[in-house]
Wavefront OBJ file of the C-alpha trace (Angstrom):
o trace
v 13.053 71.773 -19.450
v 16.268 73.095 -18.072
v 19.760 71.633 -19.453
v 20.237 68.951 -16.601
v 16.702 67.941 -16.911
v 17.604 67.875 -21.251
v 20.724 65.553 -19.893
v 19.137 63.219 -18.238
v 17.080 62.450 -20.914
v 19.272 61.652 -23.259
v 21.175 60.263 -21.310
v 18.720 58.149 -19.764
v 17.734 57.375 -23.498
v 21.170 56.668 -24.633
v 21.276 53.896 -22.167
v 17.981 52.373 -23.239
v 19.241 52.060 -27.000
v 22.580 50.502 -25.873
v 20.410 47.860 -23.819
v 18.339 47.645 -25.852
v 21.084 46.829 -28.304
v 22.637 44.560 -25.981
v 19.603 42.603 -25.710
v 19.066 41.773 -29.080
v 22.522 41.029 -29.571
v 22.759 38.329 -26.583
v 19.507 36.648 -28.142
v 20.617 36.737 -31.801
v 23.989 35.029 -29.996
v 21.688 32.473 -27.912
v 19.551 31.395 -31.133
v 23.101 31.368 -32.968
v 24.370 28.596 -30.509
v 21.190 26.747 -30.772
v 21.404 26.166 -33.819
v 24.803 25.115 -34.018
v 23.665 22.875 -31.811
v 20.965 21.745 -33.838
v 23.078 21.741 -36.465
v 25.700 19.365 -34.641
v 22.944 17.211 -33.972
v 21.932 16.983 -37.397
v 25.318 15.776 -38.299
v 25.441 12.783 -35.984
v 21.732 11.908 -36.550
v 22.857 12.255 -40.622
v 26.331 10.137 -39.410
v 23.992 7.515 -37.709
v 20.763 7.332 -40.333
v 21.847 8.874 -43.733
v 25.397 8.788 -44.455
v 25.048 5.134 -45.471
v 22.763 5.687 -48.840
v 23.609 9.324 -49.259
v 26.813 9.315 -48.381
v 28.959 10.535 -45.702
v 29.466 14.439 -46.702
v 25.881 13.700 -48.177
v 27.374 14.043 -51.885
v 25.420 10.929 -53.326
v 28.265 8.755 -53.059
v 26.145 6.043 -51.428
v 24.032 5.706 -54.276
v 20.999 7.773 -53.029
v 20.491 11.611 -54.379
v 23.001 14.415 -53.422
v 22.301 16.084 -50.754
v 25.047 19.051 -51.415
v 24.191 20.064 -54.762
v 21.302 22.517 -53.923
v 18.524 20.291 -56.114
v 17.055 19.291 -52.900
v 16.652 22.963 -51.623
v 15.051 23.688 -55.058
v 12.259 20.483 -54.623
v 11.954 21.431 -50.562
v 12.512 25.053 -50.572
v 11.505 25.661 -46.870
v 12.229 24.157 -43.675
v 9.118 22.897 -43.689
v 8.554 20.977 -47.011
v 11.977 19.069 -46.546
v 11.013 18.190 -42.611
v 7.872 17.055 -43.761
v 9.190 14.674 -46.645
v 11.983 13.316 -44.051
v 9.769 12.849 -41.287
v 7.663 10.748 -43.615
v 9.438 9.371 -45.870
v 13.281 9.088 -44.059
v 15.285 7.327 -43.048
v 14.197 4.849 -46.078
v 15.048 1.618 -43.581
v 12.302 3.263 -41.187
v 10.244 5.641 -42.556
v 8.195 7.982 -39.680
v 11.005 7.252 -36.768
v 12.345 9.780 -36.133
v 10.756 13.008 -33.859
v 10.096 16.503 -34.615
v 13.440 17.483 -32.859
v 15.659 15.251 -35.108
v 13.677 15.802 -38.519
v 14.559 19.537 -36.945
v 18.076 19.058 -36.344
v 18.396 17.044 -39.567
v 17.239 19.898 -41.740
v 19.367 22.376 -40.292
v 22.104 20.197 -41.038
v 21.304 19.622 -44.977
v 20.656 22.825 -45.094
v 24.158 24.041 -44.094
v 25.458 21.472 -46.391
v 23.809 22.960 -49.058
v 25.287 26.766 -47.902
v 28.378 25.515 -46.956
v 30.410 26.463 -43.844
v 29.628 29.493 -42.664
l 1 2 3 4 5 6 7 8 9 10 11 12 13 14 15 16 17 18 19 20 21 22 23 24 25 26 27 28 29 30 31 32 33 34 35 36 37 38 39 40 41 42 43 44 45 46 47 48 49 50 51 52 53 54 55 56 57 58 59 60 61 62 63 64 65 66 67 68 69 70 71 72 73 74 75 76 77 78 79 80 81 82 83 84 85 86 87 88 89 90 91 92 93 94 95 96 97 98 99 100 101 102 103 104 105 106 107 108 109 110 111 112 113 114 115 116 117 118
């Protein structure tokens, strides 16, 4: 292989790591927006169904647990476990309402309250 041929190459290969790169940059972006989104969702669905028992930051202040204080995280450690308990057991007025897409949106929400803003 002669010295333009060795050029090419890395050049050629140089491009394919920085798209490559670029790639997986743009989609960690894309899933970062969704779930912002799904996040924001989670805060009007939790506005609209939850804020009323658990209060409106989620902090217990309507007389139902905290929401903020990481206990629930520790009883419903994955995404799953707490979508499952609030798809059947939430909101308390109408237990098994709501879809997968708000018990979704709803955890993502809970769980940022539980990280904090990020």
């Amino acid at each position: 292989m002669n010295i333009t041929q060795k050029m090419t190459a890395l050049s050629f290969a140089a491009l394919m790591v920085g798209i490559g790169s670029y790639m997986l940059t743009t989609r960690q972006m894309v899933i970062k927006a969704q779930q912002v989104s799904q996040e924001q969702a989670g805060r009007v669905l939790f506005a609209n169904l939850c804020a009323t028992c658990h209060g409106p930051g989620g902090d217990g202040s309507g007389g139902a647990p905290n929401l903020t204080d990481g206990r629930v995280l520790q009883k419903y450690p994955t995404s799953q476990a707490l979508g499952t308990f609030i798809q059947q057991r939430m909101p308390a007025s109408a237990p098994g309402t709501l879809n997968p897409d708000e018990t979704r949106d709803l955890v993502l929400y809970i769980q940022r309250l539980n990280r904090g803003p990020s």
